[in-house]
Biopython code that builds the backbone (N, CA, C, O; Angstrom):
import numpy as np
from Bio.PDB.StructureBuilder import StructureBuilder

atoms = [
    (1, "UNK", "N", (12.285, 70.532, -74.819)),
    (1, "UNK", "CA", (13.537, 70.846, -75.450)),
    (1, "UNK", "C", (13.275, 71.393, -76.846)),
    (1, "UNK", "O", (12.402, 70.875, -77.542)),
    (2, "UNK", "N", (14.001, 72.422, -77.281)),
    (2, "UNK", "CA", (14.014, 72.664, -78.541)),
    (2, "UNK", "C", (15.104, 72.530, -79.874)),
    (2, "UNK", "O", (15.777, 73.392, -80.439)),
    (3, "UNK", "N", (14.978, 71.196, -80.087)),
    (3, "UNK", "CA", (15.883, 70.723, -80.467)),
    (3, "UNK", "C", (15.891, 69.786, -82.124)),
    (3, "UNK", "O", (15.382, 68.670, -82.227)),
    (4, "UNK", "N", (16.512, 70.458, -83.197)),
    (4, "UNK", "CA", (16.026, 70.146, -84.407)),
    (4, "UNK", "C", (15.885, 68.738, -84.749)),
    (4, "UNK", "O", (16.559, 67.864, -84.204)),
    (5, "UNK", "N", (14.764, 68.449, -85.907)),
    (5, "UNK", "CA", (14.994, 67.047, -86.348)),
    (5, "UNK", "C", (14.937, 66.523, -87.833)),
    (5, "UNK", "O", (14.898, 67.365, -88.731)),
    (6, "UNK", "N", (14.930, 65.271, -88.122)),
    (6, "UNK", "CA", (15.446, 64.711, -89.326)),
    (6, "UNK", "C", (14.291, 64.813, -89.883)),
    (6, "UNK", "O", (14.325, 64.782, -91.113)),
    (7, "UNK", "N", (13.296, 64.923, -89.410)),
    (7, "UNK", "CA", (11.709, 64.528, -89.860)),
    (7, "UNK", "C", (11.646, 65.426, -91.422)),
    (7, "UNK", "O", (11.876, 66.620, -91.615)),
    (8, "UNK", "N", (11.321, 64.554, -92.220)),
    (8, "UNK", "CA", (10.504, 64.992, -93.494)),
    (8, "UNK", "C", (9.585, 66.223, -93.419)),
    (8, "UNK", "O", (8.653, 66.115, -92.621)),
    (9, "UNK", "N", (9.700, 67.624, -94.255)),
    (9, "UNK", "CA", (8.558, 67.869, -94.640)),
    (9, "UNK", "C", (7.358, 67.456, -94.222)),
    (9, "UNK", "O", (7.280, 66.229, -94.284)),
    (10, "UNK", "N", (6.028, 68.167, -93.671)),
    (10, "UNK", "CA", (4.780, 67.403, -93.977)),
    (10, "UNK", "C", (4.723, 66.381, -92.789)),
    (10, "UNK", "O", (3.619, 65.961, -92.442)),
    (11, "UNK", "N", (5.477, 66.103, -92.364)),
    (11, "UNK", "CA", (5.356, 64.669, -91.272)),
    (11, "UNK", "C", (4.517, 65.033, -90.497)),
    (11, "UNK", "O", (4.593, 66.235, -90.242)),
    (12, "UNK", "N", (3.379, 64.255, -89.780)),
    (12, "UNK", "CA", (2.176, 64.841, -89.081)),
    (12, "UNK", "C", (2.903, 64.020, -87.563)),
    (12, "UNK", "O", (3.431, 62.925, -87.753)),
    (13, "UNK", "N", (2.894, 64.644, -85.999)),
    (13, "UNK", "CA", (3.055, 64.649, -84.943)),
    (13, "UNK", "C", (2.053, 64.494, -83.850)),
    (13, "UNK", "O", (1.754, 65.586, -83.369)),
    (14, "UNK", "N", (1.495, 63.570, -83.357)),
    (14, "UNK", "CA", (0.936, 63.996, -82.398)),
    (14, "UNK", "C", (1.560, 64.501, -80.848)),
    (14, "UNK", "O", (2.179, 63.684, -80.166)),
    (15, "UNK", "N", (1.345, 65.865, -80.381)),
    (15, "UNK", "CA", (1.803, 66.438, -79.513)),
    (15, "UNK", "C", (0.960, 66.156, -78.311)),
    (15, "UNK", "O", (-0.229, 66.474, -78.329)),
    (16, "UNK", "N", (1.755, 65.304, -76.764)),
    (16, "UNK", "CA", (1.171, 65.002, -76.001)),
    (16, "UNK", "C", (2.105, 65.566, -74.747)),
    (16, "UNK", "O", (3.322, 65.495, -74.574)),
    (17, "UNK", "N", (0.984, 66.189, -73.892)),
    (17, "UNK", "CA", (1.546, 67.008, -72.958)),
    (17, "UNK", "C", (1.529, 65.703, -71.829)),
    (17, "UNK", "O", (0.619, 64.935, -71.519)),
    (18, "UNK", "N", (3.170, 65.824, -71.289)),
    (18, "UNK", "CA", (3.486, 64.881, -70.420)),
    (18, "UNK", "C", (3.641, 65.510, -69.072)),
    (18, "UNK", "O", (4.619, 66.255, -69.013)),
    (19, "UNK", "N", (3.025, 65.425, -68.108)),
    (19, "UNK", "CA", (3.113, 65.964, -66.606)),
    (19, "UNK", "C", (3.848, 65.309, -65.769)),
    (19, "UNK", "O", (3.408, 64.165, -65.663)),
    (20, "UNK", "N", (4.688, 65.474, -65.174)),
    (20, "UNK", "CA", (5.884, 64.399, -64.566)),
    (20, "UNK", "C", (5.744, 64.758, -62.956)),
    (20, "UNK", "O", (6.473, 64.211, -62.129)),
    (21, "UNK", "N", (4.671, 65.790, -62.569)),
    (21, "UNK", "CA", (3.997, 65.497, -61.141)),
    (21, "UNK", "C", (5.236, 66.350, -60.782)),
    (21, "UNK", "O", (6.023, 67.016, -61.456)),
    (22, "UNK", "N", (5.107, 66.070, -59.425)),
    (22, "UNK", "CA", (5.907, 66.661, -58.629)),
    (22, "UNK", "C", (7.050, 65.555, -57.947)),
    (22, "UNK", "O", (6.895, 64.339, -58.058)),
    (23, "UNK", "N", (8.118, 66.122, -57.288)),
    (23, "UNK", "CA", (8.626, 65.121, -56.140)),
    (23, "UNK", "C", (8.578, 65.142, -54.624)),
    (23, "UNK", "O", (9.451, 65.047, -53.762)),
    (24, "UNK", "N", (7.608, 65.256, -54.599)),
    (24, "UNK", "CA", (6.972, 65.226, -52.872)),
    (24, "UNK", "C", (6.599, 63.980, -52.481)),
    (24, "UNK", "O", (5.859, 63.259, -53.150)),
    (25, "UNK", "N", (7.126, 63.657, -51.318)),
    (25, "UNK", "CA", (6.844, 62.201, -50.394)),
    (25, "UNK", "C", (5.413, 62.549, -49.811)),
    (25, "UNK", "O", (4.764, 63.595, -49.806)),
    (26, "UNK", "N", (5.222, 61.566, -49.432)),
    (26, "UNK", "CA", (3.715, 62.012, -48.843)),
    (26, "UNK", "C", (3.852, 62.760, -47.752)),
    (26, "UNK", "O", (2.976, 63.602, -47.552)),
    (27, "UNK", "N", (4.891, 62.649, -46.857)),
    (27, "UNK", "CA", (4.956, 63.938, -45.271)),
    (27, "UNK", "C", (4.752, 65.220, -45.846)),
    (27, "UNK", "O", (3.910, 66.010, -45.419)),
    (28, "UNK", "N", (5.915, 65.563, -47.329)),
    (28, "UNK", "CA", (5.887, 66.788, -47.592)),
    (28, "UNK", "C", (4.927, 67.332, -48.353)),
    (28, "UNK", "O", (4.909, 68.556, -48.481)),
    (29, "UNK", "N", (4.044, 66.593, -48.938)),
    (29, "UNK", "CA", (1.935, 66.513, -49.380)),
    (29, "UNK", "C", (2.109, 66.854, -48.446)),
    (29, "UNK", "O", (2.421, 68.036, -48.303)),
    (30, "UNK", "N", (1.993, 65.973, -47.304)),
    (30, "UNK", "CA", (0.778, 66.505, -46.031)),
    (30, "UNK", "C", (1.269, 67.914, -45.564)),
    (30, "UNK", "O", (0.375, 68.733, -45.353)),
    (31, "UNK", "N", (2.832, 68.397, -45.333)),
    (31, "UNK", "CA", (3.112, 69.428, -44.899)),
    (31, "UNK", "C", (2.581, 70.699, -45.763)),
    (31, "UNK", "O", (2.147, 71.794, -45.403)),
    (32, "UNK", "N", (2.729, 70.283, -46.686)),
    (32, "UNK", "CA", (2.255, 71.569, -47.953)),
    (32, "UNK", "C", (0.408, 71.392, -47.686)),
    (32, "UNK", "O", (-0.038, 72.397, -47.131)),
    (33, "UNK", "N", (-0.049, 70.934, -47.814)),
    (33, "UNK", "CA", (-1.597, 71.037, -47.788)),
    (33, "UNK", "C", (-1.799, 71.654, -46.044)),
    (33, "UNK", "O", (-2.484, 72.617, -45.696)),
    (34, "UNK", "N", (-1.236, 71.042, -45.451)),
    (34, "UNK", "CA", (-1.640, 71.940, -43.886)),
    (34, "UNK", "C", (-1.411, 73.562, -43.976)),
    (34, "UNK", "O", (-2.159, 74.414, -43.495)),
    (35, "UNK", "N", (0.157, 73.849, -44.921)),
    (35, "UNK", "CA", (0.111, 75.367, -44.818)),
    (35, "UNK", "C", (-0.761, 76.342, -45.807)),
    (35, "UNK", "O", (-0.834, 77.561, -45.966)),
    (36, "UNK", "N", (-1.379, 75.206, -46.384)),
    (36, "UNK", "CA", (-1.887, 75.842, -47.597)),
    (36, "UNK", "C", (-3.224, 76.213, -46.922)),
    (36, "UNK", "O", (-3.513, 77.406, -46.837)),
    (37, "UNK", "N", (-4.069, 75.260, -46.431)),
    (37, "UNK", "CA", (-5.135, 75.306, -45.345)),
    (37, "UNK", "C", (-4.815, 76.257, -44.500)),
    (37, "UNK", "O", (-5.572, 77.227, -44.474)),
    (38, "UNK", "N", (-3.328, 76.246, -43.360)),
    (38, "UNK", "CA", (-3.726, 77.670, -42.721)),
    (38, "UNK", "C", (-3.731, 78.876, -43.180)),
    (38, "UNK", "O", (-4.307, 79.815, -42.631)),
    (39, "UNK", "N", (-2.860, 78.960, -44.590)),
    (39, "UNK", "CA", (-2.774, 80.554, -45.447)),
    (39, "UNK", "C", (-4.138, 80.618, -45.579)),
    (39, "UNK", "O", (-4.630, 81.607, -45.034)),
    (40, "UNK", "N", (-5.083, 79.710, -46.255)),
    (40, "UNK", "CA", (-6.716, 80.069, -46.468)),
    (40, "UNK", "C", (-7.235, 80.507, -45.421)),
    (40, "UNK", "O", (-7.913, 81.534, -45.440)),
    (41, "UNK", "N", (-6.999, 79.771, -44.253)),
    (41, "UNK", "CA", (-7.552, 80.232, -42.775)),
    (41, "UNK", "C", (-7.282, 81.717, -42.383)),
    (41, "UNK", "O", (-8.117, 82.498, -41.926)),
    (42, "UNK", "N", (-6.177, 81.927, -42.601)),
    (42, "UNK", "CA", (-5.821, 83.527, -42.695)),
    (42, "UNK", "C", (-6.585, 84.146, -43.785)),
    (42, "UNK", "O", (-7.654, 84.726, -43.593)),
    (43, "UNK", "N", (-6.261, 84.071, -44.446)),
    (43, "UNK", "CA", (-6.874, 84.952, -45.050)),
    (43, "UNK", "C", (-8.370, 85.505, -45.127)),
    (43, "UNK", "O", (-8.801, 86.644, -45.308)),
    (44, "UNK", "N", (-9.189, 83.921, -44.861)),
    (44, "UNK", "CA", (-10.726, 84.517, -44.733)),
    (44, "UNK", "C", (-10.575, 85.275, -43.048)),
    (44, "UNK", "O", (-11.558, 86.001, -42.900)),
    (45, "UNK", "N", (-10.021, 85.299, -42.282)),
    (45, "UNK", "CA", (-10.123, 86.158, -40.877)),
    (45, "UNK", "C", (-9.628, 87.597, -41.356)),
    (45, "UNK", "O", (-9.767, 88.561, -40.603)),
    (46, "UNK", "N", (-9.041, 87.734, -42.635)),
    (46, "UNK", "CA", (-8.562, 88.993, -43.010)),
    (46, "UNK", "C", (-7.222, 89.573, -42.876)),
    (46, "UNK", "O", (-6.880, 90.749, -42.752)),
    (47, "UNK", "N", (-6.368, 88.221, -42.943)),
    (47, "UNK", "CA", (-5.015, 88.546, -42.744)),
    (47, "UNK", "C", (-4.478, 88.325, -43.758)),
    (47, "UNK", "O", (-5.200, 87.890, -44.656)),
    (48, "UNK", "N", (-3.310, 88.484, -43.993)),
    (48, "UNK", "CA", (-2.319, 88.576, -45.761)),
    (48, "UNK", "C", (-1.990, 89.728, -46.173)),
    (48, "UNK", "O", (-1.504, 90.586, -45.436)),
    (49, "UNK", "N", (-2.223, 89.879, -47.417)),
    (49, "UNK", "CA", (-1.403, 90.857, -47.785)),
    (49, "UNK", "C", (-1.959, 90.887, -49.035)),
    (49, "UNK", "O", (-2.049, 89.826, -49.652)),
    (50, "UNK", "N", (-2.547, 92.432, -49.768)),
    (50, "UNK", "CA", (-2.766, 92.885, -50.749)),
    (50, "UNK", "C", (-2.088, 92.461, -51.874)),
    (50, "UNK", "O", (-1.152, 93.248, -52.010)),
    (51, "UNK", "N", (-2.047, 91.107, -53.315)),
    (51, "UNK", "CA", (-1.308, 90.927, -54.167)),
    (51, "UNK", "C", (-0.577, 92.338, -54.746)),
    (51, "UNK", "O", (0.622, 92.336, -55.027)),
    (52, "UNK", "N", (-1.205, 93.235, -54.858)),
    (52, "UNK", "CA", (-0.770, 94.739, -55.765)),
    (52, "UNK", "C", (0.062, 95.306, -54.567)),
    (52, "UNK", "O", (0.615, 96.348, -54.922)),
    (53, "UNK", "N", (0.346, 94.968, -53.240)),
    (53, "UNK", "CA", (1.092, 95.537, -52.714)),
    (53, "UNK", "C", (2.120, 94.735, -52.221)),
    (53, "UNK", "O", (3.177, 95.334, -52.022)),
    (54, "UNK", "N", (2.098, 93.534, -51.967)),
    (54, "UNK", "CA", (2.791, 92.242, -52.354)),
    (54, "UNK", "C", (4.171, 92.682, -53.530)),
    (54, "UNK", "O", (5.354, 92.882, -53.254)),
    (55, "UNK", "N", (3.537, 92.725, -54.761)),
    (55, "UNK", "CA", (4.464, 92.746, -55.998)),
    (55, "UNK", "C", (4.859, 94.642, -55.988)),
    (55, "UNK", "O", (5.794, 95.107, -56.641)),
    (56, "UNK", "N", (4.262, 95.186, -55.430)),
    (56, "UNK", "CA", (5.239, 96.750, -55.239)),
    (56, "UNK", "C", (6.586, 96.968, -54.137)),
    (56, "UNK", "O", (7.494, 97.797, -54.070)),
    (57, "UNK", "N", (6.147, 95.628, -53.234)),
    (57, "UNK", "CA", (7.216, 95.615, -52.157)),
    (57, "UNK", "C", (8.488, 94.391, -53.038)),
    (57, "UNK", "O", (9.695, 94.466, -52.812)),
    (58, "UNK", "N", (8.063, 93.675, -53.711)),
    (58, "UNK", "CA", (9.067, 92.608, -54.557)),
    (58, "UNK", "C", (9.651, 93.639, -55.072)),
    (58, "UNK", "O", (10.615, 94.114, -54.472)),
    (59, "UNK", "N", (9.131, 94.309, -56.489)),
    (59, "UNK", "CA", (9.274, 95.128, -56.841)),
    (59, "UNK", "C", (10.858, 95.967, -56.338)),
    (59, "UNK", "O", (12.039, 95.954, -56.686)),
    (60, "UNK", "N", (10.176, 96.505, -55.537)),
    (60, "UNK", "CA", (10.908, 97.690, -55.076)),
    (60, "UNK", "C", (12.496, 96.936, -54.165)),
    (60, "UNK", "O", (13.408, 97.552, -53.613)),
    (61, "UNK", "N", (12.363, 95.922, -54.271)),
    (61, "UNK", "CA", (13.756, 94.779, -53.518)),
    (61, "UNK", "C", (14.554, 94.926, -54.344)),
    (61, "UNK", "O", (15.758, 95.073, -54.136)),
    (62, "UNK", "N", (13.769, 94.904, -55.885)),
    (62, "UNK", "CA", (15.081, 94.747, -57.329)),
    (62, "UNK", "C", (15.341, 94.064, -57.489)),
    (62, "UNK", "O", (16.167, 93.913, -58.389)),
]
sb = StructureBuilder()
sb.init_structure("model")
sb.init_model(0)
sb.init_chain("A")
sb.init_seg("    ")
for serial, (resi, resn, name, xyz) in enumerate(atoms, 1):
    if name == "N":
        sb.init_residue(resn, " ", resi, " ")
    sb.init_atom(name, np.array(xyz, "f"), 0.0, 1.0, " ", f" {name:<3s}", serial, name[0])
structure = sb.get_structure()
């Protein structure tokens, strides 16, 4: 948030990056890691899709 404060001049902060994870149950872990595994599987057999032609077809949706 960017949001002003009372703090003094000079006041020293330590800034700590807080990661709040995701909200996935464990089925939907396991579902996401299986498709993630078969996209890799594709792809080393040589299937997918060129990123630079990927984002010319987004692109071109508008």
């Amino acid at each position: 948030m960017n949001e002003p404060t009372n703090l003094p001049e000079g006041t020293v902060l330590e800034l700590v990056v807080a990661d709040p994870g995701d909200e996935l149950g464990d089925e939907e872990r396991a579902e996401l890691h299986t498709a993630l595994a078969q996209g890799l599987a594709e792809l080393r057999t040589g299937g997918g899709i060129d990123a630079d032609e990927l984002l010319s077809e987004l692109r071109a949706r508008g």
